[in-house]
PDB file of N, CA, C and O in Angstrom:
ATOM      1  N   UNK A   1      -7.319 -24.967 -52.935  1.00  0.00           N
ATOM      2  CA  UNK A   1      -5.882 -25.175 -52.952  1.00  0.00           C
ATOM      3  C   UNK A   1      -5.143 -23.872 -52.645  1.00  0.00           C
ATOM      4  O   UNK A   1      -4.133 -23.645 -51.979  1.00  0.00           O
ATOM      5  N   UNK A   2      -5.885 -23.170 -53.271  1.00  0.00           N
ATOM      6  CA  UNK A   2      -4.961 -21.746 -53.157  1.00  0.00           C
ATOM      7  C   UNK A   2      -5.032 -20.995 -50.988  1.00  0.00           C
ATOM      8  O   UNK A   2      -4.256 -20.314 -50.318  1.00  0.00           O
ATOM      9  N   UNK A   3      -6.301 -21.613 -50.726  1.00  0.00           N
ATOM     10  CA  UNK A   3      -5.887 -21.168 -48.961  1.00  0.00           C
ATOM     11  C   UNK A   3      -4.895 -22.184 -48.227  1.00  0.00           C
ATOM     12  O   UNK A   3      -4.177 -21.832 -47.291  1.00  0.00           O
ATOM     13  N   UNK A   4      -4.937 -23.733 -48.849  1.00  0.00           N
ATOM     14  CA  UNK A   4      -3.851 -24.240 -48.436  1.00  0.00           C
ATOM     15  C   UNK A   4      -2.354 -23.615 -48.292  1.00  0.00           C
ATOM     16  O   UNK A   4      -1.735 -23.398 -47.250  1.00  0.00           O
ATOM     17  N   UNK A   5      -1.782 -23.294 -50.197  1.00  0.00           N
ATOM     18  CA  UNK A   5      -0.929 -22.413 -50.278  1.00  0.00           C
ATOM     19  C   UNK A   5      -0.710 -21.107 -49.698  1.00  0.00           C
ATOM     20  O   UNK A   5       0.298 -20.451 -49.960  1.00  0.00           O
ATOM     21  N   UNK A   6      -1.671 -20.688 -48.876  1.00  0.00           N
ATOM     22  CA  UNK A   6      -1.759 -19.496 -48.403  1.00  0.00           C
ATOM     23  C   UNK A   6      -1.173 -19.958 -46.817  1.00  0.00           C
ATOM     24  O   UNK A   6      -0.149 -19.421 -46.393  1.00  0.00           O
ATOM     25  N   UNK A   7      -1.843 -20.904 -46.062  1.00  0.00           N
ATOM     26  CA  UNK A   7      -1.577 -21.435 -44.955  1.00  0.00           C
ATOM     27  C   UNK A   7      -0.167 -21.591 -44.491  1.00  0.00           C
ATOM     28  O   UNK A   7       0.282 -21.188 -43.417  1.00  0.00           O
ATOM     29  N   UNK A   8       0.644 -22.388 -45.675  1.00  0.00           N
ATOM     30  CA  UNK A   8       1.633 -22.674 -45.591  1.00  0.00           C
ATOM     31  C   UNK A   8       2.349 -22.073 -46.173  1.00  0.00           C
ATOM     32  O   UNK A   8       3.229 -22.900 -46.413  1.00  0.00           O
ATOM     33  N   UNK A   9       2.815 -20.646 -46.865  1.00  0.00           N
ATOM     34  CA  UNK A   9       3.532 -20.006 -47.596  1.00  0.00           C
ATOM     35  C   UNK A   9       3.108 -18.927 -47.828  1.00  0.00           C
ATOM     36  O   UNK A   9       1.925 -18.875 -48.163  1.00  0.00           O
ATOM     37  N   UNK A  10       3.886 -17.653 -47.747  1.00  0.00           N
ATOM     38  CA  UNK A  10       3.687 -16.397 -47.791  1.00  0.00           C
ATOM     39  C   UNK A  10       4.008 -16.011 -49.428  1.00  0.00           C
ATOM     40  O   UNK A  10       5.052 -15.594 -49.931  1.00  0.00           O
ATOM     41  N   UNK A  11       2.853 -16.280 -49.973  1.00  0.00           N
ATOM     42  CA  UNK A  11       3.261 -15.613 -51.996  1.00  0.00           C
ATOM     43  C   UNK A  11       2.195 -14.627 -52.034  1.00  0.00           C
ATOM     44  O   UNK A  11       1.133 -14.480 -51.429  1.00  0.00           O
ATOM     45  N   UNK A  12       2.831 -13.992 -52.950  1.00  0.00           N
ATOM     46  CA  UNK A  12       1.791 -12.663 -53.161  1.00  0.00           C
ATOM     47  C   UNK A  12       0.381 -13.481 -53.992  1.00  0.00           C
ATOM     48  O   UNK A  12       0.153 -14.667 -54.229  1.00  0.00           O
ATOM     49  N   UNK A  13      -0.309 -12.329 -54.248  1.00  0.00           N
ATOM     50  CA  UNK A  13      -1.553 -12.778 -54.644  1.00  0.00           C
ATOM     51  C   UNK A  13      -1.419 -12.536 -56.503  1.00  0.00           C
ATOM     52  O   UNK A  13      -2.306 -12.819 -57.308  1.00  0.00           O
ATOM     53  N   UNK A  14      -0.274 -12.038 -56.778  1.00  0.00           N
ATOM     54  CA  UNK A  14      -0.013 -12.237 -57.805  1.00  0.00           C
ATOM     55  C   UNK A  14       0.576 -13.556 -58.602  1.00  0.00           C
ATOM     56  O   UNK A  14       0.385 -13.989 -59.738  1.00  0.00           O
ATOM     57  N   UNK A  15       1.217 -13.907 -57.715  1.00  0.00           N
ATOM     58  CA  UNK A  15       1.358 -15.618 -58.445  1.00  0.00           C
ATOM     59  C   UNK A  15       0.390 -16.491 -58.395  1.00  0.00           C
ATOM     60  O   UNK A  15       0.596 -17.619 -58.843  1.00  0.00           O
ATOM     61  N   UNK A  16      -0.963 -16.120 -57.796  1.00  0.00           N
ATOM     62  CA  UNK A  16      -2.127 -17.343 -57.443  1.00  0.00           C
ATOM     63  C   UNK A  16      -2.056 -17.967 -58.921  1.00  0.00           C
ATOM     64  O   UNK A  16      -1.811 -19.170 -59.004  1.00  0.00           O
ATOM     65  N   UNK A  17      -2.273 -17.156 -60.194  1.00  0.00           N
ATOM     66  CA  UNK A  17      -2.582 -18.208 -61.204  1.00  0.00           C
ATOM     67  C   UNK A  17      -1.137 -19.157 -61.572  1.00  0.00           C
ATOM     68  O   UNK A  17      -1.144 -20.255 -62.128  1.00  0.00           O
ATOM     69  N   UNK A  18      -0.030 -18.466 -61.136  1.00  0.00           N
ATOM     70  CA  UNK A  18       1.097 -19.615 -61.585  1.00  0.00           C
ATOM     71  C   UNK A  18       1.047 -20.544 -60.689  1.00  0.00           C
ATOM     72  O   UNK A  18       1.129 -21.710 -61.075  1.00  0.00           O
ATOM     73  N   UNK A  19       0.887 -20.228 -59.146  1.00  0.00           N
ATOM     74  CA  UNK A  19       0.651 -21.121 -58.247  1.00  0.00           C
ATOM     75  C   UNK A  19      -0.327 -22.551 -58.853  1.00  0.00           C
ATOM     76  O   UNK A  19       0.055 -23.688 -59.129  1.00  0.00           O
ATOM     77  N   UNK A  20      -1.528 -22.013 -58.902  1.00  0.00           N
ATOM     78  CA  UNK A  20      -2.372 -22.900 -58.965  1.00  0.00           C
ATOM     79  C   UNK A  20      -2.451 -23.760 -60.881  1.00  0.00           C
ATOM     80  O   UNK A  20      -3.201 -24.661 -61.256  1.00  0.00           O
ATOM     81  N   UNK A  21      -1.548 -23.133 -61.550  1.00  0.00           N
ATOM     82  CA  UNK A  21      -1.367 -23.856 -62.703  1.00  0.00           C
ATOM     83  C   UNK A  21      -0.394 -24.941 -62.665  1.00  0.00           C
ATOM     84  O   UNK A  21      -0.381 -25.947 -63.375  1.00  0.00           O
ATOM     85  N   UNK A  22       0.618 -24.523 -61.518  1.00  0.00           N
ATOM     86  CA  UNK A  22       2.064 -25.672 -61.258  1.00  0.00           C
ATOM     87  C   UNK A  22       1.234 -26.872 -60.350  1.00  0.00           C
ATOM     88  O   UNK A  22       1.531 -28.056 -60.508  1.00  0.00           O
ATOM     89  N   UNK A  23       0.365 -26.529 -59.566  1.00  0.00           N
ATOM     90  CA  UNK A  23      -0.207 -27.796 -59.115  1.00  0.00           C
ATOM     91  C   UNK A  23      -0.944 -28.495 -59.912  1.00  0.00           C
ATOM     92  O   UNK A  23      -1.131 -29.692 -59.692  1.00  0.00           O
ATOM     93  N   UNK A  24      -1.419 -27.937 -60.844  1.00  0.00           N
ATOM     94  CA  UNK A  24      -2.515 -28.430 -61.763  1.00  0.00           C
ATOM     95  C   UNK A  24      -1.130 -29.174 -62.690  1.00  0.00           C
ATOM     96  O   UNK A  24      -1.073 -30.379 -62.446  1.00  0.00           O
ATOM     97  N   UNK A  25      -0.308 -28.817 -63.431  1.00  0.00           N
ATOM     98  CA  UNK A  25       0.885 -29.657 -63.883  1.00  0.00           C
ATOM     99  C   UNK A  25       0.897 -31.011 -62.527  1.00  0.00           C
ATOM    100  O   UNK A  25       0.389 -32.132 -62.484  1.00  0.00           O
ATOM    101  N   UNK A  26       1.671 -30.280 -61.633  1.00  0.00           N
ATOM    102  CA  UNK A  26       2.272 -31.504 -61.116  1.00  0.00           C
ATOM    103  C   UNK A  26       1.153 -32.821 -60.866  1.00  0.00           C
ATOM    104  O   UNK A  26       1.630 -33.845 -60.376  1.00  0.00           O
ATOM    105  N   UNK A  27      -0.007 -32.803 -61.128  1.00  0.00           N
ATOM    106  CA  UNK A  27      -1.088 -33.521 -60.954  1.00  0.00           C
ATOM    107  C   UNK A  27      -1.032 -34.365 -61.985  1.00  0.00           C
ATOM    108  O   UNK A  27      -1.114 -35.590 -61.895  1.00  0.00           O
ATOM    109  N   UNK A  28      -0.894 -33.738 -62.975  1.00  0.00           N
ATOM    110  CA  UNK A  28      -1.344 -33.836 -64.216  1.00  0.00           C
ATOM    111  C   UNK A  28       0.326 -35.066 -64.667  1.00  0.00           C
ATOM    112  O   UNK A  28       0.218 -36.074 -65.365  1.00  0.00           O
ATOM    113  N   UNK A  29       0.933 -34.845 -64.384  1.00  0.00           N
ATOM    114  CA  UNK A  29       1.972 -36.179 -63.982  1.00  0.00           C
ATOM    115  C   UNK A  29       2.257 -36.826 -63.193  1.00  0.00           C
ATOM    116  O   UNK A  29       2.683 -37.910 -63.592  1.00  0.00           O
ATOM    117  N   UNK A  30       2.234 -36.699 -62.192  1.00  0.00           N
ATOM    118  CA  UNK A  30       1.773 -37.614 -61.210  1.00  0.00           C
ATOM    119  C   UNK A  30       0.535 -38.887 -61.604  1.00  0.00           C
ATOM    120  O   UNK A  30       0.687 -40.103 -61.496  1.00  0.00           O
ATOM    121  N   UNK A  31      -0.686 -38.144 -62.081  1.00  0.00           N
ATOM    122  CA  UNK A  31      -1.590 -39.020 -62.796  1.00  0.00           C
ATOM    123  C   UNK A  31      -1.055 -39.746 -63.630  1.00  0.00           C
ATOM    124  O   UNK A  31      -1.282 -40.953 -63.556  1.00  0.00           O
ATOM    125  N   UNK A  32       0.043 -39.100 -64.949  1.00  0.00           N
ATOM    126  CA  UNK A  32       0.215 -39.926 -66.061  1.00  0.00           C
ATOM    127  C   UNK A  32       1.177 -41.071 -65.434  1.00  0.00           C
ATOM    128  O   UNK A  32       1.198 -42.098 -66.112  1.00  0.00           O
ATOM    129  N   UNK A  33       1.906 -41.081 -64.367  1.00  0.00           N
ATOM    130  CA  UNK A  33       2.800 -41.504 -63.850  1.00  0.00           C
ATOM    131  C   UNK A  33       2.202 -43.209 -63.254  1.00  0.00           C
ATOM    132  O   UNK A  33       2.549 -44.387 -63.350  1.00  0.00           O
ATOM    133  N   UNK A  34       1.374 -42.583 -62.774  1.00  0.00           N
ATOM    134  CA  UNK A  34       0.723 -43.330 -62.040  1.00  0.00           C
ATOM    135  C   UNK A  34      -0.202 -44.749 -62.788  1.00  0.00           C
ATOM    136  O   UNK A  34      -0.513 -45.865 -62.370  1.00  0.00           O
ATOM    137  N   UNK A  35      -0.389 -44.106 -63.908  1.00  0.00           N
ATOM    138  CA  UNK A  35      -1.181 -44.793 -64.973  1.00  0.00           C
ATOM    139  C   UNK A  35      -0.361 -46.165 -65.427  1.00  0.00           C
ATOM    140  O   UNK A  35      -0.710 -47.337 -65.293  1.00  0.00           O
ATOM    141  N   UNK A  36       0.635 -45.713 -65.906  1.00  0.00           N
ATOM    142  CA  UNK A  36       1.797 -45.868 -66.360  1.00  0.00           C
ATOM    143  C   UNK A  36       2.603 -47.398 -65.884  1.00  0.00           C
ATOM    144  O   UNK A  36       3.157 -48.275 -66.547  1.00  0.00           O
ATOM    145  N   UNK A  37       2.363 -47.221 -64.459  1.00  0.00           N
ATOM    146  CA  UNK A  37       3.231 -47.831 -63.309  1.00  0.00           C
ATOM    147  C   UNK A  37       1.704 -49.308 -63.250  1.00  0.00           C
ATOM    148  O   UNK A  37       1.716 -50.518 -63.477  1.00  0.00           O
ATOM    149  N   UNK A  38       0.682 -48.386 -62.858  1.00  0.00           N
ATOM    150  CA  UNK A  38      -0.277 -49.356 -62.149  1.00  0.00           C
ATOM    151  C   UNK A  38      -1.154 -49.984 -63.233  1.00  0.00           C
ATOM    152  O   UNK A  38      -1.483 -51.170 -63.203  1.00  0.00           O
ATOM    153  N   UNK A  39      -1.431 -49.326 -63.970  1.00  0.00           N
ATOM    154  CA  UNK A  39      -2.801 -49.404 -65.317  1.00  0.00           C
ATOM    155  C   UNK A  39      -2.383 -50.025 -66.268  1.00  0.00           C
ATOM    156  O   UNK A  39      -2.548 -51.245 -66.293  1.00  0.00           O
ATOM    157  N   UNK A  40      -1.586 -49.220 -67.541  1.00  0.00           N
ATOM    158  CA  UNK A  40      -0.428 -50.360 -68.691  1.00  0.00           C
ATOM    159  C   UNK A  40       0.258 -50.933 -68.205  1.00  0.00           C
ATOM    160  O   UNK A  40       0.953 -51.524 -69.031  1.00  0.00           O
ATOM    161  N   UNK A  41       0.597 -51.208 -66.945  1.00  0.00           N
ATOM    162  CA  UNK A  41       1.944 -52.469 -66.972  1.00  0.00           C
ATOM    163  C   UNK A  41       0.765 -53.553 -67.375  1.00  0.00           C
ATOM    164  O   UNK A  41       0.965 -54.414 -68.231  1.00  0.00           O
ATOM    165  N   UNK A  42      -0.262 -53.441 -66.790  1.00  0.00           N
ATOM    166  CA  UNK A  42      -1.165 -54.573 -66.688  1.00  0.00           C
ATOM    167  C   UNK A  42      -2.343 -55.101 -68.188  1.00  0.00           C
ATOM    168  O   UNK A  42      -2.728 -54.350 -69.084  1.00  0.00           O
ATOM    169  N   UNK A  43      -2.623 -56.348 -68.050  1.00  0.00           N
ATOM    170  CA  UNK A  43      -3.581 -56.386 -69.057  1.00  0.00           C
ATOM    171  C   UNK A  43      -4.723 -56.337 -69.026  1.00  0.00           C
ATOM    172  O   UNK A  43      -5.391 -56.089 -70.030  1.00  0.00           O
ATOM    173  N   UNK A  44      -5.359 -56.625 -67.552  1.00  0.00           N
ATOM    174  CA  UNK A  44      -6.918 -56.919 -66.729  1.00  0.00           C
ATOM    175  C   UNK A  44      -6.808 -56.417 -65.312  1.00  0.00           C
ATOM    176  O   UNK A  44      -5.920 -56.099 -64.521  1.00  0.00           O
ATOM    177  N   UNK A  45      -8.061 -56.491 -65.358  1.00  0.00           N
ATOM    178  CA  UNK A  45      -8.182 -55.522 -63.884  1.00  0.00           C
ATOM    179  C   UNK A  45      -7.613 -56.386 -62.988  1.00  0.00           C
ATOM    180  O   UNK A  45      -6.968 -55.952 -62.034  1.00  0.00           O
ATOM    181  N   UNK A  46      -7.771 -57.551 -63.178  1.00  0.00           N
ATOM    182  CA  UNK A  46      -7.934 -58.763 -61.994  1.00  0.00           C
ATOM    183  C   UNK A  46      -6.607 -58.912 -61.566  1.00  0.00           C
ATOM    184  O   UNK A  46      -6.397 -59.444 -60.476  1.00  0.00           O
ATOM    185  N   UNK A  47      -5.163 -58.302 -62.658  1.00  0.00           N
ATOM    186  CA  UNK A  47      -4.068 -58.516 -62.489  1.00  0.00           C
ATOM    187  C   UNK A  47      -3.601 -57.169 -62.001  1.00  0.00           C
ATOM    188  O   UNK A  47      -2.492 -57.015 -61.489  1.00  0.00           O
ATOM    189  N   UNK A  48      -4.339 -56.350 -62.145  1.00  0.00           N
ATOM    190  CA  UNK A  48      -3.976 -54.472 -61.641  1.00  0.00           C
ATOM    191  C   UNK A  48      -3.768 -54.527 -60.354  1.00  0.00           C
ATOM    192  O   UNK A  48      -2.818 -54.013 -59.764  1.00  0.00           O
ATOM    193  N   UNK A  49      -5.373 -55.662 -59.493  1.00  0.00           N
ATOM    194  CA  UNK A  49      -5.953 -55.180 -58.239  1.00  0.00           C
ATOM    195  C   UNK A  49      -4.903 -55.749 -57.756  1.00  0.00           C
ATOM    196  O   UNK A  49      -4.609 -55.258 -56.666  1.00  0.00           O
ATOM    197  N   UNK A  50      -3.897 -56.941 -58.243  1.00  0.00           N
ATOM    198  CA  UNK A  50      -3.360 -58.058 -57.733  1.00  0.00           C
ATOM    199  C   UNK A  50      -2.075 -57.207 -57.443  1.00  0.00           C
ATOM    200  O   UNK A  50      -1.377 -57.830 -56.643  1.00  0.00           O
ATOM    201  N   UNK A  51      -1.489 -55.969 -57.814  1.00  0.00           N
ATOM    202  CA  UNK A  51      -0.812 -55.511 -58.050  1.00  0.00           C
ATOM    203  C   UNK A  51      -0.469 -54.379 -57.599  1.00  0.00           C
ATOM    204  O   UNK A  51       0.659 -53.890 -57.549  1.00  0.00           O
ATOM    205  N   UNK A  52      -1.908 -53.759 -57.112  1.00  0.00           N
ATOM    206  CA  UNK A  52      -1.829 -52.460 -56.779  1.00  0.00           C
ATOM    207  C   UNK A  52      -0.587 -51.926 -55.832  1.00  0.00           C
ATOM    208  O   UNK A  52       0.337 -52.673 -55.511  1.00  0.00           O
ATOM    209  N   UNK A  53      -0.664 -50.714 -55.473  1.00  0.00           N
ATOM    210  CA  UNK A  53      -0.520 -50.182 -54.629  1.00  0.00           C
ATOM    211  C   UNK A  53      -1.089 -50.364 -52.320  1.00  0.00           C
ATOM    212  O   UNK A  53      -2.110 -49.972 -51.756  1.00  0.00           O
ATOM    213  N   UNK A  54      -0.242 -50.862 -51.924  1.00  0.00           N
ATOM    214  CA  UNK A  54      -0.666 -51.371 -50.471  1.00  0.00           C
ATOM    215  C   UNK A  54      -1.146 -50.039 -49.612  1.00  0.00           C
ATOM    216  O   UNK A  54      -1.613 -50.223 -48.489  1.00  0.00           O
ATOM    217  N   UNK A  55      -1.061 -49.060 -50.000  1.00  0.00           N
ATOM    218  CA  UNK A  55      -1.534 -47.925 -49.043  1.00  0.00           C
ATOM    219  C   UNK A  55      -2.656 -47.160 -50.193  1.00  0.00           C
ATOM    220  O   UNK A  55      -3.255 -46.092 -50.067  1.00  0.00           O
ATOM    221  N   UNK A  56      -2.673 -47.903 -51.053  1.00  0.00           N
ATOM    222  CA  UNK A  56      -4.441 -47.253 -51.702  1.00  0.00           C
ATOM    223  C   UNK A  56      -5.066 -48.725 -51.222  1.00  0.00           C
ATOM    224  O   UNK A  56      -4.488 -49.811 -51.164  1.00  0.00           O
ATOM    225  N   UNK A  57      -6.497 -48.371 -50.886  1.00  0.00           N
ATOM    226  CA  UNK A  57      -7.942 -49.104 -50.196  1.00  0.00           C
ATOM    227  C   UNK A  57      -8.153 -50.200 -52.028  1.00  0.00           C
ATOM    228  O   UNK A  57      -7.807 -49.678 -53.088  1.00  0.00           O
ATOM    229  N   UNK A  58      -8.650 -51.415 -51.983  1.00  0.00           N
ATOM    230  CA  UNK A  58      -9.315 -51.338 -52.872  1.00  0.00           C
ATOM    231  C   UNK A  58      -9.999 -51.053 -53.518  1.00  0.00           C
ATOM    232  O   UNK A  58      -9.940 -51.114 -54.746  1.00  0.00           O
ATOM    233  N   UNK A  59     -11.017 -50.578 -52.716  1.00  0.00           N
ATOM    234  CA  UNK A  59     -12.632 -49.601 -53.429  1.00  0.00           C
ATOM    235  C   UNK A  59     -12.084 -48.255 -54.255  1.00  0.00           C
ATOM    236  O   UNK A  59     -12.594 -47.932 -55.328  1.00  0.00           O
ATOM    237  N   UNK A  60     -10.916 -47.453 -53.599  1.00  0.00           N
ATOM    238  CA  UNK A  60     -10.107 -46.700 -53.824  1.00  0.00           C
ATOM    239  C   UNK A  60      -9.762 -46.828 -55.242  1.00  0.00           C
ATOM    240  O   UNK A  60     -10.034 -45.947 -56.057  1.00  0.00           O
ATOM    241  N   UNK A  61      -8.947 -48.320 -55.652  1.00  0.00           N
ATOM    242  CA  UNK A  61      -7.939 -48.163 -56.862  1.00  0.00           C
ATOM    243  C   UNK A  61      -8.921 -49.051 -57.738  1.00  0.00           C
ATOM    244  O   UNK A  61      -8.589 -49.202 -58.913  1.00  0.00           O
ATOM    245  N   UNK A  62     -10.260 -49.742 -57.239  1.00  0.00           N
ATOM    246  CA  UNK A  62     -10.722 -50.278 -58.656  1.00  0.00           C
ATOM    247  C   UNK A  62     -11.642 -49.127 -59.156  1.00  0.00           C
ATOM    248  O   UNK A  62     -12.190 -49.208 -60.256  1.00  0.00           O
TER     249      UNK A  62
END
């Protein structure tokens, strides 16, 4: 992640650990987010898959 951020943005090499801790956050909600939306709304898988998301694969989201 951090040569990505490097690719696309000129930060010193002193922010690598804040860098790479804010992605590790923003993940880290995004996931809960995601849970949230697709996983507890639901009661069974069978009603999740029915439900999912159209640009995640099935094999993907079960």
């Amino acid at each position: 992640m951090w040569e990505y951020v490097l690719e696309k943005y000129d930060v010193p090499y002193a922010a690598k650990t804040w860098v790479l801790k804010a992605i590790g956050n923003a993940y880290k909600v995004h996931k809960c987010r995601f849970k949230k939306k697709h996983f507890y709304a639901y009661k069974d898988n069978k009603t999740r898959l029915m439900n999912r998301p159209k640009n995640i694969p099935v094999d993907d989201f079960s």
